[in-house]
C-alpha positions as CSV (number, residue, x, y, z in Angstrom):
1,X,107.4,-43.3,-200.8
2,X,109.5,-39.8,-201.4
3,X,107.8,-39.9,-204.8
4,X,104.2,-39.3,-202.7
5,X,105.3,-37.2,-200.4
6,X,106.7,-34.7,-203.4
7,X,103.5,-34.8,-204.9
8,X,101.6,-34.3,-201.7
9,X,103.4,-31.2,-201.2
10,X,103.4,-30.2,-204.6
11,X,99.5,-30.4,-204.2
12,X,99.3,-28.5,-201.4
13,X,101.3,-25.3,-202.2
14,X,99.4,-25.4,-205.6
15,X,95.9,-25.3,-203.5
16,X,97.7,-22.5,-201.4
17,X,98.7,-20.6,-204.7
18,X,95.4,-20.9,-206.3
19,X,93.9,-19.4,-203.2
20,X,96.5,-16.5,-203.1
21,X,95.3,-15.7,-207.1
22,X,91.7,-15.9,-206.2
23,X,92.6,-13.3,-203.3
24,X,94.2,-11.1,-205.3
25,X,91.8,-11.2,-208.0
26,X,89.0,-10.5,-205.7
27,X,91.0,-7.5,-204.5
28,X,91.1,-6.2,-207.5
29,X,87.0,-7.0,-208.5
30,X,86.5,-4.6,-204.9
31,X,89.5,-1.7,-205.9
32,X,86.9,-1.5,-209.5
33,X,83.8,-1.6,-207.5
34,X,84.9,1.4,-205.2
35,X,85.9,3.3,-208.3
36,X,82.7,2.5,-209.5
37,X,81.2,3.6,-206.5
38,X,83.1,7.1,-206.1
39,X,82.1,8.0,-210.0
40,X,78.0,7.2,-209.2
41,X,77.8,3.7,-211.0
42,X,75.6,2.2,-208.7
43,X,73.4,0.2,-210.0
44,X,76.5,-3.0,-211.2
45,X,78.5,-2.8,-207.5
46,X,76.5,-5.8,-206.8
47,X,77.1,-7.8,-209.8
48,X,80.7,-6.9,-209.4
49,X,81.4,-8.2,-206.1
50,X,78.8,-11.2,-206.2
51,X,81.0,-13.9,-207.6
52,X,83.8,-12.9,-205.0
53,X,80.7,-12.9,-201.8
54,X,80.0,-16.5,-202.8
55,X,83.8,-17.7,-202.6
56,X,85.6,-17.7,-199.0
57,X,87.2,-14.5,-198.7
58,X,89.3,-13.2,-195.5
59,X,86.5,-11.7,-192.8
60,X,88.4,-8.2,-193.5
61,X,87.6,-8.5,-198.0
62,X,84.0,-9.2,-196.2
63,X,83.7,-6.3,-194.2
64,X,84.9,-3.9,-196.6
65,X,82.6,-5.4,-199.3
66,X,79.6,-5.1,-197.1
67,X,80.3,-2.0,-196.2
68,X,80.8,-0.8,-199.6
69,X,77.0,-2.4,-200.5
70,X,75.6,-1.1,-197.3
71,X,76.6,2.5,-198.3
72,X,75.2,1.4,-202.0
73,X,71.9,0.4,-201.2
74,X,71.5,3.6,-198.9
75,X,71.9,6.2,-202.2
76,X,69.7,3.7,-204.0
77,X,67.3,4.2,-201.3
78,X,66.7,0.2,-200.6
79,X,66.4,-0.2,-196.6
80,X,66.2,-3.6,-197.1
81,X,69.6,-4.7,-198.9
82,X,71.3,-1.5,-196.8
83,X,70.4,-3.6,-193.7
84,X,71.3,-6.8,-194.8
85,X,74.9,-5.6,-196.0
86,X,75.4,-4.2,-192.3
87,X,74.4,-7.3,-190.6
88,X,76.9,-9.1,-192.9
89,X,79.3,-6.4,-191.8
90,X,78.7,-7.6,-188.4
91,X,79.3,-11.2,-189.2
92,X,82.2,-10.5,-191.1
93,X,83.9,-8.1,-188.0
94,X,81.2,-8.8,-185.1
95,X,83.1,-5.9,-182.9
96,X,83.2,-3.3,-185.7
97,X,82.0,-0.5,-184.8
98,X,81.0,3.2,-187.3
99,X,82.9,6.2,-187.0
100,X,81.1,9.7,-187.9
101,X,84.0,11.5,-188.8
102,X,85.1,8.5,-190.8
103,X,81.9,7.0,-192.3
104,X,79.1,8.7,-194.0
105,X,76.2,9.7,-191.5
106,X,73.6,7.6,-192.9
107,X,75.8,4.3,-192.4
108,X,76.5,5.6,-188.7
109,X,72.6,5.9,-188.3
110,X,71.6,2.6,-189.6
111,X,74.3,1.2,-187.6
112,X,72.5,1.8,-184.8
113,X,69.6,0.2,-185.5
114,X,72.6,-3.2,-185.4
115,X,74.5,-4.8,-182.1
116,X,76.9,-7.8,-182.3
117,X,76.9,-7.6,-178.5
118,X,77.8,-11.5,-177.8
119,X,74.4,-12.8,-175.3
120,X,76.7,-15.4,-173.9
121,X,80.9,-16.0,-172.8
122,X,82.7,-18.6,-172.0
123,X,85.5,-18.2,-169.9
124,X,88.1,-20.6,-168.3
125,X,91.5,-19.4,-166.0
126,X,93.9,-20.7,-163.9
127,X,96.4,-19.6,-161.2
128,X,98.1,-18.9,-158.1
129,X,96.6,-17.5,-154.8
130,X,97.2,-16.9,-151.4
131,X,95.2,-17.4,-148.3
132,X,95.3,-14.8,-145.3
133,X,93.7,-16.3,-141.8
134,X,91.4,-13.9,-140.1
135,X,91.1,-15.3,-136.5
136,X,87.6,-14.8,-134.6
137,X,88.7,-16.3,-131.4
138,X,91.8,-17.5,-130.2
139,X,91.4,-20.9,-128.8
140,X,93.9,-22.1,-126.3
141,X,93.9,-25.7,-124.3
142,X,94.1,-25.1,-121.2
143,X,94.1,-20.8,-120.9
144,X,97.7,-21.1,-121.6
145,X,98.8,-17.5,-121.3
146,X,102.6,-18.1,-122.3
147,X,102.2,-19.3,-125.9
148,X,102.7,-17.1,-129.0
149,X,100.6,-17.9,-132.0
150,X,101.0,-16.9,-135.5
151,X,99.4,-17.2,-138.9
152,X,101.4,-17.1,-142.2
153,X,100.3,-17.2,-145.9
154,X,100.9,-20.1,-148.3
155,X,100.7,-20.7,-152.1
156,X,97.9,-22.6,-153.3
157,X,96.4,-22.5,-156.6
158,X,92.9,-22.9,-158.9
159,X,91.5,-23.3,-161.9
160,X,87.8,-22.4,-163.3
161,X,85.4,-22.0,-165.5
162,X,82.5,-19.7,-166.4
163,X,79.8,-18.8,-168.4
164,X,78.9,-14.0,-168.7
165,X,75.2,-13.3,-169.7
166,X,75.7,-9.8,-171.0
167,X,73.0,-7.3,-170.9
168,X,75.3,-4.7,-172.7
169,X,78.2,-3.6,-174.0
170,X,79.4,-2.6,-170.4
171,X,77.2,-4.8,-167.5
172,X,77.2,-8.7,-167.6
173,X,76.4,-11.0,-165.0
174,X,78.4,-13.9,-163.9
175,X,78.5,-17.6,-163.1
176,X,81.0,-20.4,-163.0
177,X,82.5,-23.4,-160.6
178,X,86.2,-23.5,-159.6
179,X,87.9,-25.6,-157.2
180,X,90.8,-24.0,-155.7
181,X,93.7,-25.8,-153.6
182,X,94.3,-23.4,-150.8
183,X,96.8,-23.5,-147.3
184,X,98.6,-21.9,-144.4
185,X,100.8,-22.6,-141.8
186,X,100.3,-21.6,-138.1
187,X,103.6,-21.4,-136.1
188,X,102.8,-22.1,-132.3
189,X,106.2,-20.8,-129.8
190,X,105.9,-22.3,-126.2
191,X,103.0,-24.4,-126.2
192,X,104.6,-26.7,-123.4
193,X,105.8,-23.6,-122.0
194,X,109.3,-24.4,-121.5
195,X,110.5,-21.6,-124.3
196,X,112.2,-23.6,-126.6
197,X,109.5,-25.7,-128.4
198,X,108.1,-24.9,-132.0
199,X,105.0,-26.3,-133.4
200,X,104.1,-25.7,-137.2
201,X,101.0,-26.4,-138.6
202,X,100.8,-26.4,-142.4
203,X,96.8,-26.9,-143.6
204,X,95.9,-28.3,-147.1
205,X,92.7,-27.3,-148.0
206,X,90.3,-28.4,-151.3
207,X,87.2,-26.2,-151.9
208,X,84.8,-26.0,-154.6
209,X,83.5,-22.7,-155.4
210,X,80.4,-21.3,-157.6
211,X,80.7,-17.6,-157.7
212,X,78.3,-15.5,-159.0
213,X,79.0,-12.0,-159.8
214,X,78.1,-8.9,-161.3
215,X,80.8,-7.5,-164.2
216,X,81.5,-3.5,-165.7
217,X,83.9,-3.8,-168.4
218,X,84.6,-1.2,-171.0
219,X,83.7,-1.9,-174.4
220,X,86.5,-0.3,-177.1
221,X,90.3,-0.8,-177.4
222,X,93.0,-3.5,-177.5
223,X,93.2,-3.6,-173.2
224,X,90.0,-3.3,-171.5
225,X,89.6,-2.7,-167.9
226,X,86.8,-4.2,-166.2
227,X,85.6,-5.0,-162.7
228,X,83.6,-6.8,-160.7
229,X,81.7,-7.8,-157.6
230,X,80.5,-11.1,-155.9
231,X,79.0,-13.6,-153.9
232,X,80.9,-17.4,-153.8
233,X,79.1,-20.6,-152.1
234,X,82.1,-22.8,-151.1
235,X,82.1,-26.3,-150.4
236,X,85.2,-27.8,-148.4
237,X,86.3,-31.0,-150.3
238,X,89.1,-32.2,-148.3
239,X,91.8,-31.1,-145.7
240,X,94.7,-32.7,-144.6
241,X,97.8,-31.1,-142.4
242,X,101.4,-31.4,-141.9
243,X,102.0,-31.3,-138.2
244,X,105.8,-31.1,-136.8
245,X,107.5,-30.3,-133.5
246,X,111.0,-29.4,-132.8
247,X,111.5,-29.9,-128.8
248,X,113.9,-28.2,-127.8
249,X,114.8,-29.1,-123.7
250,X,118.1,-28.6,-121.6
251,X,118.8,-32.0,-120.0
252,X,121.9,-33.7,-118.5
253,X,124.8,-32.4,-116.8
254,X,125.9,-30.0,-118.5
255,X,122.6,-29.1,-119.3
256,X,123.2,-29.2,-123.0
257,X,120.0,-28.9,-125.6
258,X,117.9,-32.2,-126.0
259,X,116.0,-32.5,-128.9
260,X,112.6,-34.4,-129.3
261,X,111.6,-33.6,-132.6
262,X,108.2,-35.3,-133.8
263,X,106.3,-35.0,-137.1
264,X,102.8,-36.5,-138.9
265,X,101.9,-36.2,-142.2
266,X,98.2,-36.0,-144.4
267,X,95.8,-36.1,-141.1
268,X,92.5,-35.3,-142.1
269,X,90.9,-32.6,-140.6
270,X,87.5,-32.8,-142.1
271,X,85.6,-33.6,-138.7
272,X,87.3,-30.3,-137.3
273,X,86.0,-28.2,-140.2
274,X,82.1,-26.5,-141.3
275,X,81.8,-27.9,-144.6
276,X,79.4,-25.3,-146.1
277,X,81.0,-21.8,-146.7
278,X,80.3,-18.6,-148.1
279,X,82.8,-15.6,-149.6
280,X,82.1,-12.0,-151.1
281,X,84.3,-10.7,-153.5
282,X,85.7,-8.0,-155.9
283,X,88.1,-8.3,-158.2
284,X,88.7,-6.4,-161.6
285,X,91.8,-7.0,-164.3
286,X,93.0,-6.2,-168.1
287,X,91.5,-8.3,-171.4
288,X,93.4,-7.9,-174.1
289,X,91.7,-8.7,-177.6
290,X,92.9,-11.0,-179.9
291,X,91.2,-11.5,-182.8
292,X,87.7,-11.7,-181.7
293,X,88.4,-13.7,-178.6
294,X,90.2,-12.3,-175.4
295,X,92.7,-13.2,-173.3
296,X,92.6,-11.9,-169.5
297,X,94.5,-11.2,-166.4
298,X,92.3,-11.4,-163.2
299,X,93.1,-10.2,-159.4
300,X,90.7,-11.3,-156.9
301,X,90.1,-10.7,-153.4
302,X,87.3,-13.1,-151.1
303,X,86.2,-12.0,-147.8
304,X,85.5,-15.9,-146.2
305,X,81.9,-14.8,-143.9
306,X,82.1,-17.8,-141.7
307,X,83.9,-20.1,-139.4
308,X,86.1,-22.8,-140.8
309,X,86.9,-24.6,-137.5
310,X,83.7,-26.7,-136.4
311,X,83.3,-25.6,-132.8
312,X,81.5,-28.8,-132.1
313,X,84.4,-31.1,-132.8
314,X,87.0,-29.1,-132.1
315,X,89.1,-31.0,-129.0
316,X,89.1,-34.4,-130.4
317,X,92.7,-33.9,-131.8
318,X,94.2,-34.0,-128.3
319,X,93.0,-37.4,-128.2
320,X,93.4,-38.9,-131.9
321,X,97.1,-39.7,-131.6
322,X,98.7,-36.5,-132.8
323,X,102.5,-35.3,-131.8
324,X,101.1,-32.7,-129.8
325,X,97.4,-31.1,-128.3
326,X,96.4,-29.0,-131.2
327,X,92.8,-28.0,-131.3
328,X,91.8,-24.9,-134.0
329,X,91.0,-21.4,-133.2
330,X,87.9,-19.9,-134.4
331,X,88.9,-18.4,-137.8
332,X,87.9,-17.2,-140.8
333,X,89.9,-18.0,-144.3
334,X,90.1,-15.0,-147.0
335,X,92.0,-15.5,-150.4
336,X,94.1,-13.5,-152.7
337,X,93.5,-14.8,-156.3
338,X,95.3,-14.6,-159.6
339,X,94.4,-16.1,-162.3
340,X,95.6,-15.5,-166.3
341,X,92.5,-16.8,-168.6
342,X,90.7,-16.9,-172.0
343,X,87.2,-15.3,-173.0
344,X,85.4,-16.5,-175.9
345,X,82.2,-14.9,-177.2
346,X,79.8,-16.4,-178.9
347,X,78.7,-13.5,-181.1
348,X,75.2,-12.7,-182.7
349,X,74.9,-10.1,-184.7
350,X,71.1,-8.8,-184.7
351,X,68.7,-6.3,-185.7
352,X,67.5,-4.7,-181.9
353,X,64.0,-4.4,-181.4
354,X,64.6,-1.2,-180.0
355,X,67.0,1.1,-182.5
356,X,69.7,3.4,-180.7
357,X,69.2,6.0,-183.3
358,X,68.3,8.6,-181.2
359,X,71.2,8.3,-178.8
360,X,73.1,8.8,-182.3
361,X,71.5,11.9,-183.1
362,X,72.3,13.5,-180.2
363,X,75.7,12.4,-180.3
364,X,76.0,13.9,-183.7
365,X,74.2,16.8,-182.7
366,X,76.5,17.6,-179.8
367,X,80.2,17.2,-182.0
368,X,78.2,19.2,-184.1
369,X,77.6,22.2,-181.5
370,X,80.8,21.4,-180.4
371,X,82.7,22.2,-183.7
372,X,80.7,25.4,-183.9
């Protein structure tokens, strides 16, 4: 048994050494071909680097190789091979992109006639949020002037996914499904008017959300900002509440404090909501490239547009057995999202129907008047 496991390795890091040799070697094939190049052998720097194209070099050995037989083919005057090594550029490095006080200005022209702009990304994220309570109109029982009502936030969280058509390196648009797990508590002082009672309300709430949204992201450099804005339809999956009282009443005496504490657990709320919702948003955040996919850190803000409380059903709580009155105000729920996720383009390197040499031109031509 250790005799198989010796040779397995053996195997392996003699596959891994071979492949080192073959690297190196193929190094060496593109170090000749360049020299070749810079002394005006043409005509053999694709012979050279043929053998080495065929085997499965690192995408940075492709780049440079292509590149090297893109700027060939252009002093041999042969369009067609000059475009083909670009595209192959592009597959190689689908986000590299020509420099003109690095490259030659030929290559920078033909490389506009190229994008590797990805048509479609997948994107998936997760995180925490938090859930402000806008209230439209405050709802009391009876009129009760002597109560004190207030709303606090609460961590929830939510995960998604999405798909970005872009139109360009800069606009995309936007659409994906999340469900997000969102709550807040509502502390009610004096609801039985006596001054010493305290009512919290904690509400659970399971929404699923398909957002659709407009993106501006900027296309060069390791962080890219980017931002966004939105429109969400949001459907309410669930929501169940915490309910407990703490009684607090002077009795006996020597009139010391009497406490009637009462609590319920996971009562649904559902018949007490509006299912259907809608949300506008804007958000923006940092993706930072990694290799040729991107990982991103998102901050969003959702404006909730209608009531959550169903005014319809909203008093059959006093009745359903619950440790105290409670009927909801009118309110609105807004959310405060963050999320860290992953971005991964599915690239296509293409010829556009539509070159973008003239907007190279003139960016040529202004460096140039620049300089002078």
């Amino acid at each position: 048994m250790l005799c198989k496991k010796v040779i397995t390795i053996l195997l392996i890091s003699a596959c891994f050494v071979r492949e080192s040799i073959a690297q190196d070697e193929c190094e060496l094939v593109l170090v000749q071909a360049t020299e070749e190049f810079n002394a005006g052998h043409l005509t053999s720097i694709s012979a050279m680097l043929k053998d080495c194209l065929d085997k499965n070099q690192t995408r940075d050995w492709r780049q440079r190789a292509y590149l090297l037989l893109a700027e060939t083919y252009l002093l041999l005057e042969d369009p067609i091979g000059a475009e083909q090594s670009y595209l192959n550029v592009l597959r190689a490095n689908p986000e590299y992109q020509t420099d003109q006080n690095r490259d030659p200005i030929d290559l920078v022209y033909l490389s506009g006639k190229f994008t590797s702009t990805p048509i479609f990304s997948f994107h998936g994220y997760a995180g925490p949020n938090l859930t402000p309570v806008r209230v439209i109109n405050d709802v009391r029982i009876g009129g009760e002037s002597y109560t004190d009502e207030k709303y606090s936030v609460r961590v929830g969280w939510q995960v998604g996914a999405g798909i970005d058509f872009n139109y360009n390196d800069y606009l995309s648009a936007s659409a994906g499904i999340s469900f997000a797990q969102v709550s807040f508590k509502q502390t009610t002082t004096s609801l039985f008017g006596i001054g010493k009672d305290i009512t919290e309300f904690i509400d659970h709430e399971g929404w699923l959300n398909v957002p659709l949204a407009i993106k501006y992201c900027e296309s060069q450099g390791k962080l890219r900002r980017y931002g966004y804005v939105g429109y969400s339809f949001n459907y309410l999956l669930g929501d169940k509440a915490d309910i407990e009282i703490k009684n607090r009443e002077a009795g006996g005496e020597t009139g010391e404090l009497l406490s009637f504490d009462k609590s319920v657990s996971n009562v649904s709320l559902m018949d007490n909501r509006s299912k259907y919702n809608s949300s506008f948003f804007i958000g923006g955040g940092l993706k930072y490239k990694y290799k040729l996919d991107y990982f991103y850190f998102d901050l969003r803000y959702s404006f909730g547009m209608k009531n959550v409380a169903n005014p319809d059903d909203r008093y059959s709580t006093v009745t359903d057995g619950l440790p105290f009155p409670y009927v909801d105000d009118d309110f609105r729920i807004d959310n405060l999202a963050f999320s860290v996720g992953y971005i991964h383009p599915f690239y296509k390197p293409r010829k556009l129907k539509k070159a973008r040499t003239k907007s190279v031109l003139r960016k040529i031509e202004k460096e140039d008047d620049a300089t002078n």
